[in-house]
N, C-alpha and C positions, 0 to 999 in steps of 0.2 A: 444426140438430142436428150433431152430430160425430160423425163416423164412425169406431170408435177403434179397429176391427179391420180398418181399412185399411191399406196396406204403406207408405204416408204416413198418418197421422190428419191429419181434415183439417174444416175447418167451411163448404166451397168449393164442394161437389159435383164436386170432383175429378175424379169417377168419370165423371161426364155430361162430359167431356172429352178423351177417351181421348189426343190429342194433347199437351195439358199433361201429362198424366199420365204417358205415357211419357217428356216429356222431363225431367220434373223424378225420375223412378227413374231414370231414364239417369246423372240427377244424384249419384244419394242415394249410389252406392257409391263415391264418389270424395269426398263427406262423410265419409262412415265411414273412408277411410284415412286422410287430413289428419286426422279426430279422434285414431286410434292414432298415427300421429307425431306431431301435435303437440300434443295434447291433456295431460290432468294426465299425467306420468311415472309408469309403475310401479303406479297403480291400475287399472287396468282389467278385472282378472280380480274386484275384488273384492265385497262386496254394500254398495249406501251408500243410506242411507236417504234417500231422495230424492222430492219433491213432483212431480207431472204434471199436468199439466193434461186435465184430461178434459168440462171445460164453459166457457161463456165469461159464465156466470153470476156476478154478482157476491158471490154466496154458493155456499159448495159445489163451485167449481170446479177445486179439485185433490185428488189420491189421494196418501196416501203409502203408502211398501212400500219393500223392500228390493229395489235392483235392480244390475245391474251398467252401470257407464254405457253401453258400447257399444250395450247392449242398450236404452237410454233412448229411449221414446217420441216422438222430436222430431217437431213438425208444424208444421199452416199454420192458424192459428186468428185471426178476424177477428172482433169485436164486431159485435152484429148491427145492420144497417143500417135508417135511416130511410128512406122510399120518399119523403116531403117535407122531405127535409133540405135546406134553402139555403146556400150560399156566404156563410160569416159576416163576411168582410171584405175587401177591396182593390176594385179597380174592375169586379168581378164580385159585387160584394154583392148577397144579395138573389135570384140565378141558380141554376137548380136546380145542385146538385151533379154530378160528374162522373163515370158508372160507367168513362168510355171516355179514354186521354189525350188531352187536348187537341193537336192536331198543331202548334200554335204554341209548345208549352212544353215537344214532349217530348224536348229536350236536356237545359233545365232540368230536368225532374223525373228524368229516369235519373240525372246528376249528385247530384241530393239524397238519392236511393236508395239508389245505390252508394256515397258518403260515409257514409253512415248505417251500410249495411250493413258497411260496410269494419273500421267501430269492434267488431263482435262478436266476427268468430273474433281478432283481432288480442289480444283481450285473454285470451282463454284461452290464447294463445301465451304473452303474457308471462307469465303464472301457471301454465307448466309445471312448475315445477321446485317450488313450494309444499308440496305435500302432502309432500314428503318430510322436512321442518320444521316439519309443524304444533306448536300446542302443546295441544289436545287433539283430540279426538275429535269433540267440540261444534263447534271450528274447519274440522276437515278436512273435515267435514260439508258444513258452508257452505260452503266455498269451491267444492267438487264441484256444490253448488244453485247456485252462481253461473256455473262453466263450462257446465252442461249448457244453463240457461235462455239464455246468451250464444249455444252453439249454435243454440239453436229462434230465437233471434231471426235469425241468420243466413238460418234457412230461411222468415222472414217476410218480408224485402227478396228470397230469391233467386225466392220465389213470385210476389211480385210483377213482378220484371225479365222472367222466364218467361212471365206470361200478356199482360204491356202490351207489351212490348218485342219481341220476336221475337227474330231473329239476333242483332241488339247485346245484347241482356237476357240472352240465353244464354252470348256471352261474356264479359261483365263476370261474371256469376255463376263461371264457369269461373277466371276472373283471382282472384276472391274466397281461392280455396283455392291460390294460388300467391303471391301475396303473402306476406311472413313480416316480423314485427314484428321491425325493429333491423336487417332485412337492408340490407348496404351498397349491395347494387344494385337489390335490388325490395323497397322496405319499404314499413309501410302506409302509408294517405295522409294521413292527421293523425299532428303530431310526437306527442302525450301516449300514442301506440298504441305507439311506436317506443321507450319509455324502458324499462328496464329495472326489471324486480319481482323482483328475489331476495331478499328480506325480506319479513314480516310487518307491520311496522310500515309498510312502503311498498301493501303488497296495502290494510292498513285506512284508509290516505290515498287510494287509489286507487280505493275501493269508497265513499269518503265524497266525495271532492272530483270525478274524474272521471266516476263514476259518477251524481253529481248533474246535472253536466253532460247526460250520458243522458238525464236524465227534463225538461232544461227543451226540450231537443231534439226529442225523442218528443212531449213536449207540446205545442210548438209547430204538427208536422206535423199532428198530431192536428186541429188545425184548418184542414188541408187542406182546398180544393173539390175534389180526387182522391181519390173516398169512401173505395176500395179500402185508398189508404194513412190517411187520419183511422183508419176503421176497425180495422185494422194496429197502428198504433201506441198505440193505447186498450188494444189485449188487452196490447202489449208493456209498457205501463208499470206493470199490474196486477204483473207479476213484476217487474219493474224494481224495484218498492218494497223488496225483500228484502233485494236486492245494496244499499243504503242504507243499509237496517237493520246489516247487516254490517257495512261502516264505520262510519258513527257510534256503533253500543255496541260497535264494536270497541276502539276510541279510546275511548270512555268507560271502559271495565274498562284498559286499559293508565295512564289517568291516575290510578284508583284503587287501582291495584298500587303503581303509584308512592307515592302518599300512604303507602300501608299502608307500605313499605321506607324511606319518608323520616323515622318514625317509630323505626325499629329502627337504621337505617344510624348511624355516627358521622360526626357534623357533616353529617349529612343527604347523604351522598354514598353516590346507590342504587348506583353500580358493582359494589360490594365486596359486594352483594347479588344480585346477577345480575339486576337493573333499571333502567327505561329513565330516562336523569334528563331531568327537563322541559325545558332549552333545549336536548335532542337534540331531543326530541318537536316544540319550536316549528321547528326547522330543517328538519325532515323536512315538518310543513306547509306551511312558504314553499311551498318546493320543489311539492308538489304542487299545491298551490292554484293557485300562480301558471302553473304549465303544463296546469293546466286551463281557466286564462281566456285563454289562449289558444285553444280548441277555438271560442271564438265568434266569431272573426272579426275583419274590421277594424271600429273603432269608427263611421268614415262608409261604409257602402258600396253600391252603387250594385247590388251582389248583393241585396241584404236589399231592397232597393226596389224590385226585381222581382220577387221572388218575391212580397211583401207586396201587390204591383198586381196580378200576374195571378193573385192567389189560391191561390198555392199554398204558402204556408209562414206562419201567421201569427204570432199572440202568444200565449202561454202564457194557457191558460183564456181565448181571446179569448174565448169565446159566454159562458162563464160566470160572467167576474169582472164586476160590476154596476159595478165601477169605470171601466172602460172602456166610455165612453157614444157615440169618434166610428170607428168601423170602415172609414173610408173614409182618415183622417191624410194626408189633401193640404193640411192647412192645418194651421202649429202647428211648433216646433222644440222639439229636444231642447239643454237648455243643457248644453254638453261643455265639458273641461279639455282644453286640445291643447297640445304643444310646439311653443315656437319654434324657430327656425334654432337658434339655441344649443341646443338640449331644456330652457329655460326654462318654466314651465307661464303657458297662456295663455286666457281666454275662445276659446269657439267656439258659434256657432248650428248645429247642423244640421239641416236639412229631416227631419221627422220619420220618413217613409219610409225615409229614409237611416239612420237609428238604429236599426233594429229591433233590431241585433246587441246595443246598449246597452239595449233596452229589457228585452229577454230577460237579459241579463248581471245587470243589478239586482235581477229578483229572485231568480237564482240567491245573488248575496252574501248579498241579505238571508235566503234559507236556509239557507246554509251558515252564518252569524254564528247563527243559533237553536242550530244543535249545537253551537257553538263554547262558545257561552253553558251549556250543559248540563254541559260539562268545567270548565269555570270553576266551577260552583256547587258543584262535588265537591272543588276545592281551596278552595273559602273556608272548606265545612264541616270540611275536614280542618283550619285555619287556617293555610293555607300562603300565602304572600304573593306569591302568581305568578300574571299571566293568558297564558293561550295567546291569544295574534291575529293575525287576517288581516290578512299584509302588504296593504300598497296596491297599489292596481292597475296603477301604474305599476311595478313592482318586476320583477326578472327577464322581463321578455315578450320573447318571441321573433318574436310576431306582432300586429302593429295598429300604431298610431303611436307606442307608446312604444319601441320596439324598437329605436330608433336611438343610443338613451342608459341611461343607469344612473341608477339612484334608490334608495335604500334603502329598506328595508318601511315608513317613515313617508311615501314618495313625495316625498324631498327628491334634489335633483339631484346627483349625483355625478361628477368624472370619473373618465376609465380608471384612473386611478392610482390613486384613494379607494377606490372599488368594488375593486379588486384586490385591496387592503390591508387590507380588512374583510368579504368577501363569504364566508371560513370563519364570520366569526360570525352568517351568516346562511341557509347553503344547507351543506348536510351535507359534511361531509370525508370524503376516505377515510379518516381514523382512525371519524370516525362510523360508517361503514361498514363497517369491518373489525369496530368494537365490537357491532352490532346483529345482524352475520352470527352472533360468536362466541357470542349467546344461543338462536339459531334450533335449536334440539336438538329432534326428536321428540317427544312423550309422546300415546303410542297407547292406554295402561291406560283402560278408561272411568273417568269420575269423577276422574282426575289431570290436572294442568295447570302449565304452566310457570311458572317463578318471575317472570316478567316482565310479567304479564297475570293480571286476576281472573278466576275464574268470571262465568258469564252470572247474572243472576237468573230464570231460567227457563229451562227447555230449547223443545226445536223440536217444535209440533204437542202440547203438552201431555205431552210425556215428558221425564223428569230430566236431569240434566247426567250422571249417571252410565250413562245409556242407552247402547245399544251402537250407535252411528250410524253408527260401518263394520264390516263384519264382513270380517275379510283372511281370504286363498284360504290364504297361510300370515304365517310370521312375517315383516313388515315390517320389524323393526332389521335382518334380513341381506341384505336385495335393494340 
């Protein structure tokens, strides 16, 4: 049961540990400043219609109401546990489950935690300055269900560091709120935390491509033999599914605004219409996409085949995809594309263990190619002669083996000089950039929306687009 008139709400028994308890309120007001700095700009007094979790039921489990964020709910909510749950894969298969860390792994598991954890507050940093550019009210909305729920997730990894960890769990949690995304001496620990979101169009790639990211991650852990975090991560990816939602029909209404102005524009050039034209839209995806596959690691690593052996980080839906019949993968190779000395593309076998990062990475593409498909079907029907696509995977990465060389979005080799000479027509310019800031204007009116973006086909929780989803303390165009 959850306790939700607790000073943390919590699904833990919190209470029955007065030790935890203290140290994680010892916590909480040192949350709540780091949210006022660095949290959304400029909203905080206001009321935003905002979903809570109030059960870990898979119906029924959230309230909405009008709240101010400061004042939002956030807690420690775990899926409820199996008492025979087994170890569904690596060289612990088959072994009861783990309430307690294992003393062999609990570097690795802090490490997995605190990377995890790190990803939350880092991206409502970067999404500070949003809300003052929304283009409606239906946007602003979301984006606020995105920062707060990025919060709660913060306070599920710091719950956990708190009850497994002791002293180190406590200061890594501490480090958690001193860290700042983009900062030049302490930024976060993954590069896609550190990029800059002063755009909308960047928040909706960011909420579609990195955020995907999130959920093959979470899902992975989820099949932890560390109940605690399986547990954990099951309630975090239920909300997870939103911030998705976000991006992908964010992207879908921007490429049908497009359509709609490529229709009115002369010679189909939506500029002169205050709209986003499609090879901005595909450059802005490279971009994102590609430094999101980065977030998975190197393609062999010898990380993934530890974690995968002692059980603690497996494959996405290991227990539940029927597809996956051997849980043990000591036997069996993943066939990989590798460069040569030159960055030539070459045959590679690797030990399947070794791939897990590859294993997870495939079926995030093939998720991300589903939405990508979705935006596609919206210009064929408008009959517009363009597909938006996911460059290759060798393309811009900063991290794994292709990183040492250039390739363009079809994964053909380039050198420094090719790449030089064509890489504005593939990764955004500052003229892009200048062009998409100059559309970012306000529209706070319910029911108006900027010229650059459709309406939703539905609003949030079964109420209109023209619903009042912020209610401001005063007039927002003068702060």
């Amino acid at each position: 049961m959850i306790d939700l008139d607790a000073k943390i709400p919590n699904n833990v028994g919190l209470s029955e540990d007065r030790k935890l308890q203290k140290a994680l309120e010892a916590w909480q007001p040192d949350f709540i400043d780091w949210w006022v700095d660095m949290g959304p700009d400029g909203f905080q007094a206001d009321d935003i219609y905002l979903r809570t979790a109030v059960s870990v039921e898979p119906s029924g489990w959230a309230h909405f109401e009008h709240v101010k964020m400061p004042d939002y709910r956030w807690g420690i909510f775990l899926t409820p546990g199996a008492e025979d749950r087994l170890i569904p894969f690596g060289d612990e298969l088959g072994k009861p489950t783990w309430d307690r860390v294992p003393g062999d792994w609990r570097t690795e598991l802090r490490r997995i935690i605190v990377t995890q954890g790190d990803t939350e507050p880092a991206s409502v940093e970067q999404q500070r300055q949003l809300g003052n550019t929304a283009p409606s009210l239906y946007d602003l909305r979301n984006l606020f269900q995105v920062n707060v729920e990025e919060g709660r997730h913060l306070w599920a990894m710091v719950y956990l560091l708190h009850k497994y960890f002791g002293r180190d769990g406590r200061e890594e949690a501490e480090d958690m709120l001193v860290r700042r995304s983009g900062h030049v001496d302490n930024p976060r620990i993954l590069g896609a935390f550190n990029e800059p979101i002063d755009d909308w169009l960047s928040f909706f790639c960011f909420t579609m491509f990195t955020d995907r990211d999130g959920k093959y991650q979470l899902g992975a852990l989820a099949e932890s033999g560390f109940d605690p975090l399986a547990r954990t991560c099951r309630f975090m990816l239920t909300e997870e599914a939103h911030h998705m939602f976000v991006g992908e029909t964010g992207m879908r209404r921007i490429v049908q605004r497009t359509c709609e102005l490529m229709k009115e524009a002369p010679a189909e050039d939506v500029t002169v219409l205050g709209g986003l034209p499609l090879d901005l839209i595909q450059r802005y995806v490279n971009r994102w996409y590609s430094v999101s596959m980065d977030l998975f690691g190197g393609e062999d690593s010898s990380n993934a085949a530890t974690y995968f052996a002692a059980g603690l980080k497996g494959r996405f839906r290991e227990e539940a995809d029927k597809t996956i019949t051997d849980h043990v993968a000591l036997e069996g190779v993943y066939e990989a594309a590798a460069p040569g000395t030159t960055g030539a593309v070459e045959s590679k076998e690797i030990p399947l263990r070794r791939a897990m990062n590859l294993i997870l990475r495939d079926g995030y593409k093939e998720d991300c190619q589903r939405g990508v498909d979705k935006w596609n079907k919206i210009l064929a029907t408008a009959g517009i002669d363009f597909q938006i696509t996911l460059p290759h995977e060798r393309f811009h990465r900063a991290q794994g083996i292709w990183s040492s060389h250039h390739y363009d979005p079809e994964g053909n080799l380039l050198s420094a000089q090719e790449w030089e000479q064509q890489v504005q027509d593939w990764l955004p310019t500052e003229e892009d950039e200048r062009y998409v800031k100059s559309l970012m204007k306000p529209v706070y009116e319910p029911g108006k929306i900027a010229s650059w973006i459709a309406p939703p086909k539905r609003g949030i929780n079964h109420q209109s687009f023209d619903f009042e989803y912020v209610k401001f303390a005063d007039d927002p165009y003068v702060r």
